[in-house]
N, C-alpha and C positions, 0 to 999 in steps of 0.2 A: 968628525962624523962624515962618512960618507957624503958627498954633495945630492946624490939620487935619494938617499934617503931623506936627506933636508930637506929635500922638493917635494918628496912623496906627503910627510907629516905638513910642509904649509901649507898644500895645496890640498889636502883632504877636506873630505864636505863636511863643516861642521853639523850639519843637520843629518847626516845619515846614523840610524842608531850605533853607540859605538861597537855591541860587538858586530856589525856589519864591517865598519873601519877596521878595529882591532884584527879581523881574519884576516882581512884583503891585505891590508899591511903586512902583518905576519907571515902571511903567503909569499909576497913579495919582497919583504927580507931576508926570511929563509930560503927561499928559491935564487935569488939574486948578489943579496950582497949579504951574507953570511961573512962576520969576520970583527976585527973592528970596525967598534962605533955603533954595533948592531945592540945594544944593551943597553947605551945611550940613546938610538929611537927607541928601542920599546918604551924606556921610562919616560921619556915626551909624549910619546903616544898616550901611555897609559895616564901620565897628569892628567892629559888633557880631556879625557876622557871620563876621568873621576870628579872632574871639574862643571862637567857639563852632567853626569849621572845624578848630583844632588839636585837636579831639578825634577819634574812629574814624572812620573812614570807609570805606563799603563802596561798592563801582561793578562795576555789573554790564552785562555785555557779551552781545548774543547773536549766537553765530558765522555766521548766517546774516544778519545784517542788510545791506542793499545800501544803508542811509542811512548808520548810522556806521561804518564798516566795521572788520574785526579788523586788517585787514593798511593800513590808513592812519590811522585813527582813534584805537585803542585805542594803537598804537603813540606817536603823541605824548602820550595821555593818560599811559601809564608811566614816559615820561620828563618828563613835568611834577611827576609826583607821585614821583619816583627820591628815594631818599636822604628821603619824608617819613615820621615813623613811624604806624603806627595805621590806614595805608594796604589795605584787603583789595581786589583786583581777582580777579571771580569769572565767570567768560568760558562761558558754555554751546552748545556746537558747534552743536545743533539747533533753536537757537530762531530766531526773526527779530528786527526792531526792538519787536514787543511780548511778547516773551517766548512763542509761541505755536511749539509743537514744531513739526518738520515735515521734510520732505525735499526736497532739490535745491535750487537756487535760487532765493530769496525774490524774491516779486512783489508789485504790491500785490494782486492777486484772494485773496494772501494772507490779507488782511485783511477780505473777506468770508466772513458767516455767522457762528454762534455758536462759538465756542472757547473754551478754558482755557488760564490759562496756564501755564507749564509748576510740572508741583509739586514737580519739582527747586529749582527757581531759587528758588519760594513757601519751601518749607521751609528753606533756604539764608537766606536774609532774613530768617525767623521765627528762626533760632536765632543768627544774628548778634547780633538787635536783644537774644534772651533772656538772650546771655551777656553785656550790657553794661548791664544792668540795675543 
């Protein structure tokens, strides 16, 4: 295997979600060193990654979103994750695809100007990540 790729997968944050790692790598072995060895990182990547996913996990949905939507989206997500334990799905009616409250049907003019995101959702996150400390 590649020596950069060895570097890349030991030195990856174990805390950062994996498909955050899984792109960034990806990105960066497809862009860089494509070739051998590149089949042997993914499948380290991905161990390690399946290794750390059997722990909590929280997936947040916001019911206004018109990209991933609640009523086709979230729905296969529940049944992907049916029957896994550790599982929390936390769906917030008024938010859009960035978590930003709001009313009526999300657009993207949505996403101009300064906002917050909702501090439902913030707080929700905050005491998930606190009780798993």
């Amino acid at each position: 295997m590649n020596s950069a790729i060895s570097a890349a997968i030991a030195t990856a944050n174990p805390r950062l979600p994996c498909n955050l790692q899984d792109a960034a790598l990806a990105r960066y072995v497809a862009t860089v060193h494509a070739g051998p060895g590149t089949e042997a990182a993914a499948a380290a990547m991905t161990r390690g990654c399946r290794d750390r996913r059997r722990q909590a996990d929280a997936d947040t949905q916001g019911g206004r979103d018109y990209q991933v939507t609640v009523e086709d989206d979230l729905v296969r997500w529940r049944a992907g994750l049916a029957g896994k334990s550790g599982v929390t799905m936390l769906v917030y009616a008024k938010d859009n695809y960035l978590f930003l409250p709001g009313t009526g049907a999300s657009t993207p003019a949505d996403y101009d100007g300064p906002q917050h995101v909702d501090s439902a959702e913030a707080a929700d996150i905050a005491d998930w990540l606190t009780a798993r400390r």
